[in-house]
PAROGU-690398 format. One record per atom (N, C-alpha, C): y, x, z; residue in three letters. Coordinates in steps of 0.05 Angstrom, whole numbers, plus 5000, padded with zeros to 4 digits. Example, Ala and Ser with C-alpha at 12.3 -4.5 7.8 and 13.67 -1.06 7.14 Angstrom:
% residues 2
488652645156ALA 491052465156ALA 493452645156ALA 495552575142SER 497952735143SER 500152585157SER 
% end
This chain:
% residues 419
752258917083UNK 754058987106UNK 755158727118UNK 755158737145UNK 756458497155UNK 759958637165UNK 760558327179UNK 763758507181UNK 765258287219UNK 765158457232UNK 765958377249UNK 769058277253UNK 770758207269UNK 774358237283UNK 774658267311UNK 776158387317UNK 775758537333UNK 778758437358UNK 777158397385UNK 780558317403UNK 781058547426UNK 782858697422UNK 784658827453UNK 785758597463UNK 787258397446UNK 790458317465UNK 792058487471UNK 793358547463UNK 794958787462UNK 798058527455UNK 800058657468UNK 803058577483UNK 804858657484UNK 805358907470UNK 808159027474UNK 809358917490UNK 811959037499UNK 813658957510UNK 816158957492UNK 818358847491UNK 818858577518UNK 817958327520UNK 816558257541UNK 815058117540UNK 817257727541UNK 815457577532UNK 817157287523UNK 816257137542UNK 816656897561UNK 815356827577UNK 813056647570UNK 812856607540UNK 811156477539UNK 809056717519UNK 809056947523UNK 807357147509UNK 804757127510UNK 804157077535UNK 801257147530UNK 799156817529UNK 801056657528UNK 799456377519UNK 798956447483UNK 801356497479UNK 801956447449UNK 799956657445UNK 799456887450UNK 797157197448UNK 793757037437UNK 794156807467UNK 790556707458UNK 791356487447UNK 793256267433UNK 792956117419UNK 792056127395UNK 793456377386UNK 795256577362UNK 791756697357UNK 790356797372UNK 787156977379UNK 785556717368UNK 784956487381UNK 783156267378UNK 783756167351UNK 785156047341UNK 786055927320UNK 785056147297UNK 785556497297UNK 785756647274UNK 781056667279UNK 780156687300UNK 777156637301UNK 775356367292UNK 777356187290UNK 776955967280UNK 776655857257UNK 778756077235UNK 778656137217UNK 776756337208UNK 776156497216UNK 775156657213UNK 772056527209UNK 771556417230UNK 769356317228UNK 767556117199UNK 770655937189UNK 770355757176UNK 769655967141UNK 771056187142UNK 771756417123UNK 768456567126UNK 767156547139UNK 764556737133UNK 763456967155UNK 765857057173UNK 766857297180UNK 763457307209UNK 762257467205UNK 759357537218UNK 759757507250UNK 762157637260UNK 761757667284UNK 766357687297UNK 765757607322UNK 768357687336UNK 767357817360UNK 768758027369UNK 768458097385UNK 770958247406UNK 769958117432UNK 772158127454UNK 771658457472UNK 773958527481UNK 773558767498UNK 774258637530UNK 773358847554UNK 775158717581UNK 776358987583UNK 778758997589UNK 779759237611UNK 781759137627UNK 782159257642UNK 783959237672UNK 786259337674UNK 788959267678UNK 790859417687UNK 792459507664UNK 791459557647UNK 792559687613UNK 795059627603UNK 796959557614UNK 799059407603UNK 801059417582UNK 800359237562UNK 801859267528UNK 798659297515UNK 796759447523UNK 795059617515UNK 792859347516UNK 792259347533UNK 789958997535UNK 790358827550UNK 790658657545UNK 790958377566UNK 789358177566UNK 786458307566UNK 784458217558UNK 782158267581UNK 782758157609UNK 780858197640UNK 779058037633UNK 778957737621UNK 776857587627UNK 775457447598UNK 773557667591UNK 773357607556UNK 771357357553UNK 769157237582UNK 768257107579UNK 769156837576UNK 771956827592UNK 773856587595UNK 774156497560UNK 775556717552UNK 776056697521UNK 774356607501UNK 771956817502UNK 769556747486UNK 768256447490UNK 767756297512UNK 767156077523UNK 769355907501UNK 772355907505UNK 773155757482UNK 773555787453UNK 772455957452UNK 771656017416UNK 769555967414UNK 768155857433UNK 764855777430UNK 765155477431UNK 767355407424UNK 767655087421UNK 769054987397UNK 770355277396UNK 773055157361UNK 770655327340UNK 768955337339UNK 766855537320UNK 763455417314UNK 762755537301UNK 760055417293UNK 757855627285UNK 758855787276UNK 757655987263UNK 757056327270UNK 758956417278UNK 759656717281UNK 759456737309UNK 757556917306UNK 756657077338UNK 759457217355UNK 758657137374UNK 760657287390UNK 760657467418UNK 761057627414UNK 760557947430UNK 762457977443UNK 761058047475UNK 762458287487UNK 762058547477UNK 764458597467UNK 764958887468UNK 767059027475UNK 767459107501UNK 764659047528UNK 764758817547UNK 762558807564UNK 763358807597UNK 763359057603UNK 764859097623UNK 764059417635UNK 761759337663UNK 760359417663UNK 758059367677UNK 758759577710UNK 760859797706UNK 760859887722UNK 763559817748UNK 765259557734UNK 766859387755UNK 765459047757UNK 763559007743UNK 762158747758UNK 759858667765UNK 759558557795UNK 757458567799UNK 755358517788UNK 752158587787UNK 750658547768UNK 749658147767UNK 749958097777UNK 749657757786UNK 751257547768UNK 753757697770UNK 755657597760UNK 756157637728UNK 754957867723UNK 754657907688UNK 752557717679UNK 750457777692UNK 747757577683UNK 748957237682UNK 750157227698UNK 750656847696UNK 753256867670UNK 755157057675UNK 756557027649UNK 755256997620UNK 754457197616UNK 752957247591UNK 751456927588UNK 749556907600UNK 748356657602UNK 749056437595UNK 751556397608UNK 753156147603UNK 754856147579UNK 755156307575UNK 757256287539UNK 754956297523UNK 751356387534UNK 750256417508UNK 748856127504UNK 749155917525UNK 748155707524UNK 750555427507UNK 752755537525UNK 755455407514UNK 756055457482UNK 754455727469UNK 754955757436UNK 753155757422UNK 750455607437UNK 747855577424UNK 746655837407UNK 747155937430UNK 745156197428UNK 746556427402UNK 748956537412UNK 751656687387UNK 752456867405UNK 750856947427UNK 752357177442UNK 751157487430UNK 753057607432UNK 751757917433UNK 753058117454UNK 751358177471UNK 752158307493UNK 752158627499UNK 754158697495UNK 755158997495UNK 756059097526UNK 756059287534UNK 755959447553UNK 757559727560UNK 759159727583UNK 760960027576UNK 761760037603UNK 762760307606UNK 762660427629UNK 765460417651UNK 767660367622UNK 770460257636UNK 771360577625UNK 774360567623UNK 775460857626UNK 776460917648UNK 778361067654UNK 778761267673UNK 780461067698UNK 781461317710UNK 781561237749UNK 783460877744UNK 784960927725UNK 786660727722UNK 785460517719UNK 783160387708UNK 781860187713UNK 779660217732UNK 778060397739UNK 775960397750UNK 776560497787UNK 778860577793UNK 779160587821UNK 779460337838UNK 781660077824UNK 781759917836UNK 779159757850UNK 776659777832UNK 774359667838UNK 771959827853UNK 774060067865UNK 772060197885UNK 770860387873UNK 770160427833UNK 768660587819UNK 769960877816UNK 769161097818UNK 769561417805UNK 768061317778UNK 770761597768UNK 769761637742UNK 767461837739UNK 767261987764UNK 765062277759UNK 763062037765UNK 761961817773UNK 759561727777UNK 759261577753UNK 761061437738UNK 761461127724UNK 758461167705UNK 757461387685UNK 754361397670UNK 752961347678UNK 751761457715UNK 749761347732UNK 750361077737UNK 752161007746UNK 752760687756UNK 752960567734UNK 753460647709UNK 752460377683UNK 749360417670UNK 747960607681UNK 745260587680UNK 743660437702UNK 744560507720UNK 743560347740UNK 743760067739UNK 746759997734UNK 746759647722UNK 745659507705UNK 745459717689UNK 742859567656UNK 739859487671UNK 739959667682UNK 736359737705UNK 737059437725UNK 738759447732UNK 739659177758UNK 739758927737UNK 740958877713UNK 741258607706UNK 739358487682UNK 738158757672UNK 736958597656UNK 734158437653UNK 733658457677UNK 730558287685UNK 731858047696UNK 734458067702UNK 735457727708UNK 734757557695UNK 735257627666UNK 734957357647UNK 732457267651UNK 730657397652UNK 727857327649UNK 726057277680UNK 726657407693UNK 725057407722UNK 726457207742UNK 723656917750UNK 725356807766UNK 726356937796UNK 724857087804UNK 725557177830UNK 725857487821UNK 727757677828UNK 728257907819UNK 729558027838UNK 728958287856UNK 730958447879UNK 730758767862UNK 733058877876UNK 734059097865UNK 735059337882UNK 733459507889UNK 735059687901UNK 735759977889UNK 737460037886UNK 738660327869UNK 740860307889UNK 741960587885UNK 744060827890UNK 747260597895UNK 746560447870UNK 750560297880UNK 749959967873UNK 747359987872UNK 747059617880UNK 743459597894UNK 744359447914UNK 742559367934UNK 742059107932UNK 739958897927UNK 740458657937UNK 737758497927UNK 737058367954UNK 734658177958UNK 733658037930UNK 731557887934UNK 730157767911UNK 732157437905UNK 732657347890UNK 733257177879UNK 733357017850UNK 733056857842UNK 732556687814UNK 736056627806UNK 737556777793UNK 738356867773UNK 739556637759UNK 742056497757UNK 741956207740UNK 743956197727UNK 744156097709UNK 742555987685UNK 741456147670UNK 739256077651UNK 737656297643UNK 738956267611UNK 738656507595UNK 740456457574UNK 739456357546UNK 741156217533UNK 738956097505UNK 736856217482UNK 737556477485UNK 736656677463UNK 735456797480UNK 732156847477UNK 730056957488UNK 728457227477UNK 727857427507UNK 729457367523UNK 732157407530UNK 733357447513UNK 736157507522UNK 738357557491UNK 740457567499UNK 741357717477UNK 742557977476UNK 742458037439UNK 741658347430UNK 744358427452UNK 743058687455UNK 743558957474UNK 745559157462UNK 748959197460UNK 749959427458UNK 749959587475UNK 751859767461UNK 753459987483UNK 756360047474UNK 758560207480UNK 760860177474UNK 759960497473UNK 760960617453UNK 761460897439UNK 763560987425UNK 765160957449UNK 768261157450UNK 768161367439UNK 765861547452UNK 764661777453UNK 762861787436UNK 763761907415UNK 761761907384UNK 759062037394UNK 758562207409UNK 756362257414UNK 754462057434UNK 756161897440UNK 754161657453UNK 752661487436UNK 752761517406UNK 751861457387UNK 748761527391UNK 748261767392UNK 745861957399UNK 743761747425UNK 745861757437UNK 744961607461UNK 743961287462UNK 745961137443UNK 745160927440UNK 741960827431UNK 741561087405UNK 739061037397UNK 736661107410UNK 738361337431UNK 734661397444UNK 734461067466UNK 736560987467UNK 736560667490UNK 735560487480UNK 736360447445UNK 734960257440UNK 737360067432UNK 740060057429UNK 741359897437UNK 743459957408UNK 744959737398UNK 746959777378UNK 748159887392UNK 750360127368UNK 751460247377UNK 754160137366UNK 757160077385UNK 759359957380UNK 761060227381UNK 761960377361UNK 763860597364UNK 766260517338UNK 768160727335UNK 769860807314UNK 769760897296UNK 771360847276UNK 770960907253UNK 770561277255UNK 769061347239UNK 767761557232UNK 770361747223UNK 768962007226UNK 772262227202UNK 772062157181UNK 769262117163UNK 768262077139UNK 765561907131UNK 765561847106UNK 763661747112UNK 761361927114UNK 761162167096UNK 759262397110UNK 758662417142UNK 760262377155UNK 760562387190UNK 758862107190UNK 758461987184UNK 757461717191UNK 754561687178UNK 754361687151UNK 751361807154UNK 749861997161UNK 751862267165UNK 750162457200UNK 749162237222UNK 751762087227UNK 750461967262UNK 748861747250UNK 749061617237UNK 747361387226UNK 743861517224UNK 743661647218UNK 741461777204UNK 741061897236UNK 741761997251UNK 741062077279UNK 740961927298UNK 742061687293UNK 741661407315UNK 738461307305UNK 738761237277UNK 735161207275UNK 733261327281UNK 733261577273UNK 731561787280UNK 730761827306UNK 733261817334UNK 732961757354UNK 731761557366UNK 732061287360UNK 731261117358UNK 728161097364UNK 726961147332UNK 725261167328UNK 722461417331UNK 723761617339UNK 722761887348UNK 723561927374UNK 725461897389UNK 726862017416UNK 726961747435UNK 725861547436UNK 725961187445UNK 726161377482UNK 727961207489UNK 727761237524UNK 729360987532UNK 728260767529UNK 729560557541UNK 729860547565UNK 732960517573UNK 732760497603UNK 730960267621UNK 729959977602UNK 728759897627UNK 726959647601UNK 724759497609UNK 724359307583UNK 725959067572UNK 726559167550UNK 728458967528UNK 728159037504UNK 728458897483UNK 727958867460UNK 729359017437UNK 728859297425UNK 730859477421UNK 732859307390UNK 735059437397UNK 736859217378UNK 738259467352UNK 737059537335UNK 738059737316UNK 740459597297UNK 742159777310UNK 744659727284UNK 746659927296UNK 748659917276UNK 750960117278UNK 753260017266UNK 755059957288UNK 757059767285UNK 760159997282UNK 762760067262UNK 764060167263UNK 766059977270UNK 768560037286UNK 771359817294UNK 773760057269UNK 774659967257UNK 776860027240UNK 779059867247UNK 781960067240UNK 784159957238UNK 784559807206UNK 785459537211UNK 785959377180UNK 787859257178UNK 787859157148UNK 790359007141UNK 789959037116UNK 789458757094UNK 788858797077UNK 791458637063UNK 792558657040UNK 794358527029UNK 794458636996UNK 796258486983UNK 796258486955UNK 796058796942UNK 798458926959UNK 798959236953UNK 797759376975UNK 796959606970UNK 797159876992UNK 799959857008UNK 801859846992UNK 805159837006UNK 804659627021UNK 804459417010UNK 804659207030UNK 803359217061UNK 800059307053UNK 798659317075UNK 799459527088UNK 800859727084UNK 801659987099UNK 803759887124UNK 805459757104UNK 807959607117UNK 807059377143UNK 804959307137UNK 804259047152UNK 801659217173UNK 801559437174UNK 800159527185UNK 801059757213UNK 803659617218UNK 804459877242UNK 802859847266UNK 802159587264UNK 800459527304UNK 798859757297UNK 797259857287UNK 795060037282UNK 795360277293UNK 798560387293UNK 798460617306UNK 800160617332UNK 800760327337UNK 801260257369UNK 798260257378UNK 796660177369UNK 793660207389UNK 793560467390UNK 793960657363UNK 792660957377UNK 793161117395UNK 796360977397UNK 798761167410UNK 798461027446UNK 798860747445UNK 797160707474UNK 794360797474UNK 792960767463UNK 789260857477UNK 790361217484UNK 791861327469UNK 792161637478UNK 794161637500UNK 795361437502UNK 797661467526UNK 796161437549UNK 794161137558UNK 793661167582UNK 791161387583UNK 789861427553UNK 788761737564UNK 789661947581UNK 791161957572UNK 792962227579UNK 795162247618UNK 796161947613UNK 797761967629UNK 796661707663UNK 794961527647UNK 794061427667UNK 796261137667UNK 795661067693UNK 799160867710UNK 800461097717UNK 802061067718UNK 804661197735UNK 806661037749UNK 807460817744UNK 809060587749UNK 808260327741UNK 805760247754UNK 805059857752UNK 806959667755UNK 806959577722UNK 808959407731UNK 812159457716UNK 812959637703UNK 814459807703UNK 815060067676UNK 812360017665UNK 813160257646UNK 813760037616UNK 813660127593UNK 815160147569UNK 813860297549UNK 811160157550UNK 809660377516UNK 811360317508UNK 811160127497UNK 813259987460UNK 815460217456UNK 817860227484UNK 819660437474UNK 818760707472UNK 816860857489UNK 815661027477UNK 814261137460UNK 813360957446UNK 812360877422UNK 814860927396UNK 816560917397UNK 819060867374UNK 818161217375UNK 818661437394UNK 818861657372UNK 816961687366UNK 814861657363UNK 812461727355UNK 811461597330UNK 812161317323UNK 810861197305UNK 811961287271UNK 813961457265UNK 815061537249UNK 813561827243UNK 811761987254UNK 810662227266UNK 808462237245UNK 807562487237UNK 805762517219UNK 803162487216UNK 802762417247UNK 800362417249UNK 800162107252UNK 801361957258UNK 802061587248UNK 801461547230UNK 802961737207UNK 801461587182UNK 799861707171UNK 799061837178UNK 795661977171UNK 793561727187UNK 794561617199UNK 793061487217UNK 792961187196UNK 794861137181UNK 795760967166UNK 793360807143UNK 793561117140UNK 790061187109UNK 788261227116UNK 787361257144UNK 784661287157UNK 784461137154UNK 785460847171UNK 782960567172UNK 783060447148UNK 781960127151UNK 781359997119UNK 783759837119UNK 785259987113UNK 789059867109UNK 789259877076UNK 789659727066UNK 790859747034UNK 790159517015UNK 789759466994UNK 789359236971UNK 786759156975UNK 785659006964UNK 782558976961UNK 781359166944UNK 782359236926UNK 780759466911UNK 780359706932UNK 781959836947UNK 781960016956UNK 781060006979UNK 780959756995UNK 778759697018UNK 775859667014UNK 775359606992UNK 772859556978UNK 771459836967UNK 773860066951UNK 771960316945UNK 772060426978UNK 773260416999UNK 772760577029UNK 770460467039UNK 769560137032UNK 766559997046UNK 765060127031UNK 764760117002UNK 762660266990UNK 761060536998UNK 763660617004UNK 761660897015UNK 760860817042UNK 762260697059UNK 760260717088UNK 758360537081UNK 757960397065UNK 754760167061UNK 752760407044UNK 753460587031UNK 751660847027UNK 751260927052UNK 752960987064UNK 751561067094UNK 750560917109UNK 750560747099UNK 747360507111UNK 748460397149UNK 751160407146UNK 752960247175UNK 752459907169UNK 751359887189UNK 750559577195UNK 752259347185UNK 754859467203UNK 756359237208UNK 759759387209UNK 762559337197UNK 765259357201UNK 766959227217UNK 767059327241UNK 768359067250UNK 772359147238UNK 773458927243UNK 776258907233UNK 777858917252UNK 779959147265UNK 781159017284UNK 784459017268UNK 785058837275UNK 787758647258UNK 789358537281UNK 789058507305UNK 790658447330UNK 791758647338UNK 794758797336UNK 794859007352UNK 797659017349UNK 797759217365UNK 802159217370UNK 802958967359UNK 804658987347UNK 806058727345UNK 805758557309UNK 803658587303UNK 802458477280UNK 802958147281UNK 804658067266UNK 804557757267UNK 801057647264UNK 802757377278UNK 799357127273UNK 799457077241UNK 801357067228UNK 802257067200UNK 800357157178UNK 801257457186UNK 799657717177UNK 796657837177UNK 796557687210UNK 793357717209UNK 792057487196UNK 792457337195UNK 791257067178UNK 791757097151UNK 793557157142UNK 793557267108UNK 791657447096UNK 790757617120UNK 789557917115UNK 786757837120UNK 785657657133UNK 783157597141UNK 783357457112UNK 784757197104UNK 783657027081UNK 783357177062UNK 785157397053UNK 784457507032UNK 782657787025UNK 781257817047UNK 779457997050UNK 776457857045UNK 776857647063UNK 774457447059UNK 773757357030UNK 776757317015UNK 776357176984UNK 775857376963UNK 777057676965UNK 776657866939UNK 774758106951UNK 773758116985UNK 772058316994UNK 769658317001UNK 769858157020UNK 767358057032UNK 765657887018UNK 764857766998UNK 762057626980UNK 761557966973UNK 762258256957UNK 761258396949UNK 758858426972UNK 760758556989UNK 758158707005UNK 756158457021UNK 756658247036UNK 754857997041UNK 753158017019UNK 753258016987UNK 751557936977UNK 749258176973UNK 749958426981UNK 747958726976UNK 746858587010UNK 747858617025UNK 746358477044UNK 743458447052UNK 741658337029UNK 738558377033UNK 737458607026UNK 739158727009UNK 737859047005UNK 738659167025UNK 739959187046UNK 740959337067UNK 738859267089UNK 738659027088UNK 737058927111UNK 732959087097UNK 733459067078UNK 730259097067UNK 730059507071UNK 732359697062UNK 732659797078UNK 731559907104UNK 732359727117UNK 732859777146UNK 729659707165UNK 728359567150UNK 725359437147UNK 724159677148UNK 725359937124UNK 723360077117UNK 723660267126UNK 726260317145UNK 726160507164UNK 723860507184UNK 725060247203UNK 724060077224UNK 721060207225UNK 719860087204UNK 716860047194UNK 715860467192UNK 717560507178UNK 716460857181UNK 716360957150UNK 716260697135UNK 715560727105UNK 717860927094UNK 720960947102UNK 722561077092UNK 723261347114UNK 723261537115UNK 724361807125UNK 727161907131UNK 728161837146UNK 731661917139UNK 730862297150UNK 732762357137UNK 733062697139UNK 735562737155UNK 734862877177UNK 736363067201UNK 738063207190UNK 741063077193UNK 743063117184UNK 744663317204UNK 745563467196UNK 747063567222UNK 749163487229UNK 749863337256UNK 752363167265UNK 754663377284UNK 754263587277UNK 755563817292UNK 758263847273UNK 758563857254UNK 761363877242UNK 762063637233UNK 761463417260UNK 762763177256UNK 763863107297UNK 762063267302UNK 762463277335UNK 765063337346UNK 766063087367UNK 768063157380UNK 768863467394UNK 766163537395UNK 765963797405UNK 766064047388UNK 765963987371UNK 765764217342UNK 768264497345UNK 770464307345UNK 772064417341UNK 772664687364UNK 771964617390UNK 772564807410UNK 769764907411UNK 767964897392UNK 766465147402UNK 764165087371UNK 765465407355UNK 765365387335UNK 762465597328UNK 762365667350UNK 758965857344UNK 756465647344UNK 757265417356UNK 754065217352UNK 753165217324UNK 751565307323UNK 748865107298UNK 748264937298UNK 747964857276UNK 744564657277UNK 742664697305UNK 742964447310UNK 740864377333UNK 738664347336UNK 737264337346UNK 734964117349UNK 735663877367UNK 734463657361UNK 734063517388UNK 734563527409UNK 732863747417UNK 732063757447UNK 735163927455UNK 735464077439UNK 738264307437UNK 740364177444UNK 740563967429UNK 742663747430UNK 742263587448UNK 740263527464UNK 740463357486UNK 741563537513UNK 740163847501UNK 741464067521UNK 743664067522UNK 743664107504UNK 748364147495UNK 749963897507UNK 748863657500UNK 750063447509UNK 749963367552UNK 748063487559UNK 747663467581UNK 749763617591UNK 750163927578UNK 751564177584UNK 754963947582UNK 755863817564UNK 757663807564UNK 758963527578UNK 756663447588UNK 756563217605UNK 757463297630UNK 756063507635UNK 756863547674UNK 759563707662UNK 760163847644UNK 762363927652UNK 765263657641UNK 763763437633UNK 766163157636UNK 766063247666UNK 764063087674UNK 764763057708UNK 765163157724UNK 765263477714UNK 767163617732UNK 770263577729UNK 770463487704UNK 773263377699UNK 774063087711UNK 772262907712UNK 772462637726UNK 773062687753UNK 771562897767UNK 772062887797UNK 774162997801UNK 776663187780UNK 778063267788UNK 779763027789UNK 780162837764UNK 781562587758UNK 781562477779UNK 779462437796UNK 778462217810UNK 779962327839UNK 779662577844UNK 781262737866UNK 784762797865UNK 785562727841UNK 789762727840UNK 789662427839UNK 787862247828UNK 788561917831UNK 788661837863UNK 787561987878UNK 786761897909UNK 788061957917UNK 
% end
């Protein structure tokens, strides 16, 4: 198993005037480390507007300078949102950090969330799936084609040579962002790692694991030619320290991220400029469902972070990424928790490592069979509609289509009270 770290930028309020220098000093320095410590991968998110929640618009800016304090450890968007930048402008990004880090990029892909980031740039949410398919189709012959034109539905534009072309040929590996546990499904018929959340269980994780290959490998519909990139990446909440108490204690940012990601779910902007997670946040973080949220991710001692990896490396998950930046988690804390995860956690699973990968050979290859798990009583959807069975495939691509248009009948309503 490899093991990623993971950046929002995330800010609470009240903000210091020197917050958000100290945010990426405090970010660079702990990847730096990280790097020197073993740690496989970092990986950056972009969103827009989010405030407390990400402060994280320009991940290539960032990544570009961790591609100078580093040597080793790949570094990922996860994401660009493909559906607020132009396709021109991703291709030369990507490019240039993958040449600037000697070829350490991994490039992930996402659709943006709702009106609150995606209006300012012109995008609906009832379109944002077509328009990040269409962009994959628009950018990814850049790397490779010197002269390349494009015409689709929300990008139009003449033939042109594409510059700089990127170090890792042709390109580098291909995510997707899977918010949406069932985009998991999706990832594999694309071809593309899949970047989602920690699982309910690890039973829930070798369902989708075992259905991302299978897909993969039985259900292939690449949106356009590229080099399919199999893996299955989980982001967990962490914090590793001597005790469980300790790491519990040192672990409150964890449920400031859940409580913003559900806030601007729910409520959007309302006042740019002006609102106050953090204090909204105080009644909630004491709430039962906080600390349930506490013992979900890989928060606790090394022993006890180590039996929670065990079982997801039975479930044959690629890669963990760590996220340890969040609410108001000291630089302190996260650096304690990274060294000592690296020193009593990470050699176990690094060193199983070639059997995972040999594994994964014998999927690939056809030699090994994974068995059709059913991912329905792990589905976001399960719960509100409790007569589904076992699927098939094709059932499930039905079902998923079925519950696709009825998102976007929900997007266009979003998209019609934001206007």
């Amino acid at each position: 198993m490899k093991f990623g770290i993971f950046y929002e930028h995330q800010l609470p309020r009240p903000w210091e005037a020197d917050g958000e220098y100290n945010l990426l000093q405090n970010s660079l320095t702990q990847i730096e480390m990280a790097d020197r410590l073993g740690y496989d991968y970092a990986w950056m998110v972009e969103h827009h507007f989010l405030e407390e929640y990400s402060h994280a618009s320009s991940p290539e800016t960032f990544l570009g300078a961790a591609s100078q304090r580093t040597k080793n450890i790949r570094l990922g968007f996860g994401i660009i949102q493909a559906t607020t930048n132009q396709p021109h402008r991703v291709a030369e990004k990507v490019s240039t950090l993958d040449l600037l880090s000697g070829g350490r990029v991994e490039f992930g892909l996402g659709e943006g969330a709702g009106p609150a980031e995606l209006h300012p740039f012109g995008t609906q949410v009832r379109s944002k799936r077509d328009r990040w398919e269409e962009a994959v189709q628009a950018i990814i012959p850049m790397f490779t084609k010197e002269d390349w034109e494009f015409h689709g539905e929300f990008h139009d534009f003449p033939a042109r040579s594409v510059l700089p072309k990127p170090f890792q040929k042709p390109h580098p590996p291909l995510w997707v962002a899977c918010s949406n546990i069932q985009t998991i499904t999706l990832a594999g018929q694309w071809g593309m790692g899949a970047l989602g959340f920690t699982f309910v269980s690890p039973d829930a994780a070798k369902a989708w694991v075992n259905q991302y290959y299978n897909n993969l490998l039985h259900h292939s519909n690449l949106l356009t030619d590229y080099p399919v990139n199999p893996n299955v990446a989980m982001v967990s909440g962490f914090m590793c320290a001597d005790t469980d108490e300790e790491a519990i204690e040192k672990a409150a940012g964890w449920t400031f991220f859940i409580f913003a990601l559900s806030h601007y779910g729910r409520e959007g902007i309302d006042a740019p400029g002006k609102g106050d997670l953090w204090k909204l946040y105080q009644d909630w973080r004491h709430s039962e469902k906080a600390q349930k949220a506490l013992t979900a991710g890989l928060i606790g001692s090394p022993e006890t972070i180590r039996n929670k990896l065990r079982q997801y490396e039975e479930a044959h998950v690629d890669q963990v990424i760590l996220l340890n930046q969040a609410g108001k988690t000291s630089h302190q804390d996260i650096c304690d928790s990274l060294k000592l995860f690296a020193d009593e956690v990470m050699p176990e699973f690094h060193g199983r490592e070639s059997e995972h990968q040999a594994w994964k050979d014998g999927v690939m290859s056809g030699a090994i069979n994974l068995e059709e798990l059913d991912t329905q009583p792990y589905d976001v959807f399960s719960h509100q509609n409790e007569d589904i069975v076992r699927l098939s495939p094709e059932q499930l691509k039905a079902h998923m289509a079925q519950k696709e248009a009825e998102q976007r009948a929900e997007a266009a309503v979003a998209d019609s009270a934001a206007e």
